[in-house]
C-alpha positions in Angstrom: 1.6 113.1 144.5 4.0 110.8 145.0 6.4 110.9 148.1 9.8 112.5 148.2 13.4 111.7 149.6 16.4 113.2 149.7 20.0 111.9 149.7 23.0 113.8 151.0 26.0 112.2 150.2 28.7 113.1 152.7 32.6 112.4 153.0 34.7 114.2 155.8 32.5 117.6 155.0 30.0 116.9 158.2 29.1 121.1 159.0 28.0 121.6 155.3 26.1 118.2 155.7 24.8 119.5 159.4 23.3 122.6 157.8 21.5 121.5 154.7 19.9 118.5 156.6 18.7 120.8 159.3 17.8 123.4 156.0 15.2 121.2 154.2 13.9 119.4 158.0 11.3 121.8 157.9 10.0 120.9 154.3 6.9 119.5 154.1 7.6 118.4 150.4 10.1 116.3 151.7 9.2 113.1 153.9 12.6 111.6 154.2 16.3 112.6 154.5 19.0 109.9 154.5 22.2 111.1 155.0 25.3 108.9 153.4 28.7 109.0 155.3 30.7 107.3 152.9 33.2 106.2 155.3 34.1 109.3 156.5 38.0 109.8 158.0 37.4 112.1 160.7 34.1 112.8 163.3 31.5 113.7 160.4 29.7 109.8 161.6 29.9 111.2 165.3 28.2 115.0 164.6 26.3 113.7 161.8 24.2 110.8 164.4 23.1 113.9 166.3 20.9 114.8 163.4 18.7 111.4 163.9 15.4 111.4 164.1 12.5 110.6 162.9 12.9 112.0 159.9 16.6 112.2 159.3 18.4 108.6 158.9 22.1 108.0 158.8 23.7 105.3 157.0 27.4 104.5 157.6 29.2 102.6 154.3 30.9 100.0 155.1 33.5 101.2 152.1 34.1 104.2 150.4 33.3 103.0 147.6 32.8 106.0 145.4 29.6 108.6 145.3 27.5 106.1 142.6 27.3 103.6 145.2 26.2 105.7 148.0 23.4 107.0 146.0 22.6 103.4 145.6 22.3 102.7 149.5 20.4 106.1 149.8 18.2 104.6 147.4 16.9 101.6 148.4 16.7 102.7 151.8 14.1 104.9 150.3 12.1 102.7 148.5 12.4 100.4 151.3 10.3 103.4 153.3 8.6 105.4 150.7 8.3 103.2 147.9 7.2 104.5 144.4 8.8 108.1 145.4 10.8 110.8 144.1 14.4 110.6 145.0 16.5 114.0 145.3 20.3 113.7 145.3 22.6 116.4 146.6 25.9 117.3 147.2 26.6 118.5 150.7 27.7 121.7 149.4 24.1 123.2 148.6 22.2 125.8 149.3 17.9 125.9 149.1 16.7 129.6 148.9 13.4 127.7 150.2 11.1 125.1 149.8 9.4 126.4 146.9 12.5 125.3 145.1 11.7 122.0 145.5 8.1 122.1 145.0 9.0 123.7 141.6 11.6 121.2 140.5 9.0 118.3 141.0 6.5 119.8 138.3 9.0 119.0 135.9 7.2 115.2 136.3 4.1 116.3 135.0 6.1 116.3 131.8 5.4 112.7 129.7 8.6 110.4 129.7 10.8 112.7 132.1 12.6 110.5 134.8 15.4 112.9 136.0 14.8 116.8 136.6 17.7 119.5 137.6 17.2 123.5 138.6 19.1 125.8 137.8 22.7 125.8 139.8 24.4 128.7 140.6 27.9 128.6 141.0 31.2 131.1 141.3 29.0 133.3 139.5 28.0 131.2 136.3 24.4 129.3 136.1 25.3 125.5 135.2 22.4 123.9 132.6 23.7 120.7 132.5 25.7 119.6 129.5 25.3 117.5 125.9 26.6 114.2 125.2 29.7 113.9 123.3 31.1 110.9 120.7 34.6 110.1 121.3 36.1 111.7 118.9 35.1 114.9 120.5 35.8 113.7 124.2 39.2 113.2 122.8 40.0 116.7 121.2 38.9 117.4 124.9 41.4 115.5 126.5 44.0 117.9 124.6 44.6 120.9 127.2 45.3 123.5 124.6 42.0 122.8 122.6 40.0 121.8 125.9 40.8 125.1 127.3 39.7 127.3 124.1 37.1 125.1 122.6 35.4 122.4 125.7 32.2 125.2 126.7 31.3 125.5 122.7 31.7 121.0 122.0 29.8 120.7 125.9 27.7 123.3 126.7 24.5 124.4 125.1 23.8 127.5 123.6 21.6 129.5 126.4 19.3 130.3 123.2 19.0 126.8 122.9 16.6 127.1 126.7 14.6 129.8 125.0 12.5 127.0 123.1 13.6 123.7 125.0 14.0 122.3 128.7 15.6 118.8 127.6 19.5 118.3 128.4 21.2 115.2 127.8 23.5 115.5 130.5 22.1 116.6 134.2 24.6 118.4 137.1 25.0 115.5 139.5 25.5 118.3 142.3 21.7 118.3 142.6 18.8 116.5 141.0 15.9 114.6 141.5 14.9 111.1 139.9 11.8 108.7 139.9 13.0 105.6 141.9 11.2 103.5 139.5 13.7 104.5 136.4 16.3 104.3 138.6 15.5 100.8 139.3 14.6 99.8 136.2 18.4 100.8 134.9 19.8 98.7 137.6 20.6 101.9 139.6 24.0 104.0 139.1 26.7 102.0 137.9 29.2 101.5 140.7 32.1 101.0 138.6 33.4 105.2 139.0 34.6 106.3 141.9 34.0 109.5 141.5 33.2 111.8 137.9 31.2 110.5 134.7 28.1 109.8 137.3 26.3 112.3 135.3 27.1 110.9 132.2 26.7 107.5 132.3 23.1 108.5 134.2 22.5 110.1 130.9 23.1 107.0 128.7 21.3 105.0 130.9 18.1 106.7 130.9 18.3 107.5 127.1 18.4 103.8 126.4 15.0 103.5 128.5 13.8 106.5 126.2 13.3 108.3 129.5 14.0 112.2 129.4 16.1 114.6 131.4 15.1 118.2 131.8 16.3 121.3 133.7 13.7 123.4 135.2 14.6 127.0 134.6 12.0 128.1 137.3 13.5 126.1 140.4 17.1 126.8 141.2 20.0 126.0 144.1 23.4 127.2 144.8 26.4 125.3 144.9 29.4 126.4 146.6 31.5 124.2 143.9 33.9 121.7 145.1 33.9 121.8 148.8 33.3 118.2 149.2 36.1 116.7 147.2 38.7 119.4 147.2 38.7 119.5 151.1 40.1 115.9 151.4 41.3 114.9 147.9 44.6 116.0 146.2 45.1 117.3 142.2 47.2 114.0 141.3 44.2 111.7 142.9 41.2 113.6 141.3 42.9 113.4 137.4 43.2 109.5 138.4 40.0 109.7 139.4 38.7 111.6 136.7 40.6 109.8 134.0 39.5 106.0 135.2 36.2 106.8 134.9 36.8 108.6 131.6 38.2 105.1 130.4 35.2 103.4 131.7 32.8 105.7 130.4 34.3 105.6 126.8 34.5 101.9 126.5 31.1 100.7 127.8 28.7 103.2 127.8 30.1 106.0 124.8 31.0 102.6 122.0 34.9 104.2 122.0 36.5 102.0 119.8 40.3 100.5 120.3 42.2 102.9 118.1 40.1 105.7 120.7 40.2 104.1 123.9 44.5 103.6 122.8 44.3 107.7 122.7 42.5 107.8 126.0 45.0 106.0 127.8 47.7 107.8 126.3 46.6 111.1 127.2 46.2 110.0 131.1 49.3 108.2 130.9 51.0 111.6 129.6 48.6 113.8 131.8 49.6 111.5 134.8 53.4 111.9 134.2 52.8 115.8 133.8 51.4 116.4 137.0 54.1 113.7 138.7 57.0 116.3 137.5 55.0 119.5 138.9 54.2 117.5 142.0 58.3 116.7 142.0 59.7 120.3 141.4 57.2 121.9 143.4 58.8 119.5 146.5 55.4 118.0 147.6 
């Protein structure tokens, strides 16, 4: 079997970063952890150093320069070391029942054609399955709040009937999954252009246009204790910029939005944007 790493990408969130590297140490299934700091603003680089060892390597960015391109330097500091191997990324704010979990997750290569797996993520309650792929026309009746907030699950989600008879997902949760470092080389890697959000998705587009397949294995599963990582250090009016750039991105190179739709994408962040400047204004912040 083929060797396995794992990536934690960490920004200013060093004790849940501490914990789950010290978690999975013990795992025999796993040969190497790199841990990210992606240019962290306070001590994580300082408490996260004292997890170095053989096993455990830290790599400081030299940037923040989003969460794509510190899965990249996890990356190919893997393949540098393992080589042909099986790369796990994870969010710092997971938790591993035990390494079974990770031995089942990696079956899901025995699978023809399957280059990215995901288990089943618990979190606030709800089991995430990953998601479908949308056109533009129905990203943008999701970029209306009133319709997003009625309609986005039934246009997103998939039918939990639908896992009765499949495992295949367009879309996987980008809080934890594992990929064969080959694919991910041979699609040049994730696209760096996002700062943050649309990872997933573009992930998606890029393997489908390999013919490579994505797949959530309903035996294997982690919990994620959601949004620890970004909404400890980022505010609401930065993550819907955020959010909304690499909406704009997504759209027009990887989704074939055309003018009149990318035109409605900007004018929905423009008016989103000025919304949430007036809250931020009579609230006094």
């Amino acid at each position: 079997m083929k060797k396995v790493g794992l990536i934690i990408v960490n920004y200013n969130d060093s004790e849940n970063t501490f914990n789950l590297a010290k978690s999975v140490e013990k795992y025999k299934v796993i040969n190497k952890i790199v841990v990210v700091d992606n240019k962290s603003t306070d001590d994580s680089l300082k408490k996260l150093q004292e997890l170095e060892n053989r096993k455990i390597h830290i790599i400081e960015s030299d940037l923040n320069r989003g969460y794509s391109s510190a899965i990249n330097l996890g990356a190919k500091y893997l393949e540098e070391k393992l080589k042909d191997c099986y790369i796990i990324v994870s969010n710092t704010d997971i938790e591993i029942k035990d390494e079974e979990q990770i031995k089942t997750l990696l079956t899901s290569f025995d699978e023809p054609n399957v280059a990215a797996a995901m288990p089943k993520v618990y979190e606030n309650g709800l089991v995430k399955y990953g998601w479908k792929l949308t056109s533009p026309d129905t990203d943008l009746l999701m970029s209306i709040p009133l319709i997003s907030r009625l309609y986005k699950n039934n246009l997103k989600n998939y039918d939990p009937l639908y896992f009765e008879y499949s495992n295949l997902v367009d879309v996987i949760y980008g809080c934890f999954f594992v990929i064969d470092s080959n694919v991910l080389k041979d699609i040049g890697y994730m696209d760096e252009n996002t700062f943050l959000y649309y990872e997933e998705n573009i992930l998606a587009r890029k393997l489908k246009s390999v013919n490579k397949l994505s797949v959530i294995n309903k035996e294997a599963e982690v919990t994620h204790i959601h949004n620890v990582s970004i909404g400890n250090s980022v505010t609401r009016l930065n993550k819907f910029k955020f959010y909304k750039k690499s909406q704009l991105y997504y759209e027009k190179n990887y989704n074939n939005a055309n003018e009149l739709q990318m035109f409605l994408f900007e004018t929905f962040y423009y008016f989103g944007l000025i919304g949430l400047k007036v809250i931020k204004f009579l609230k006094g912040e």
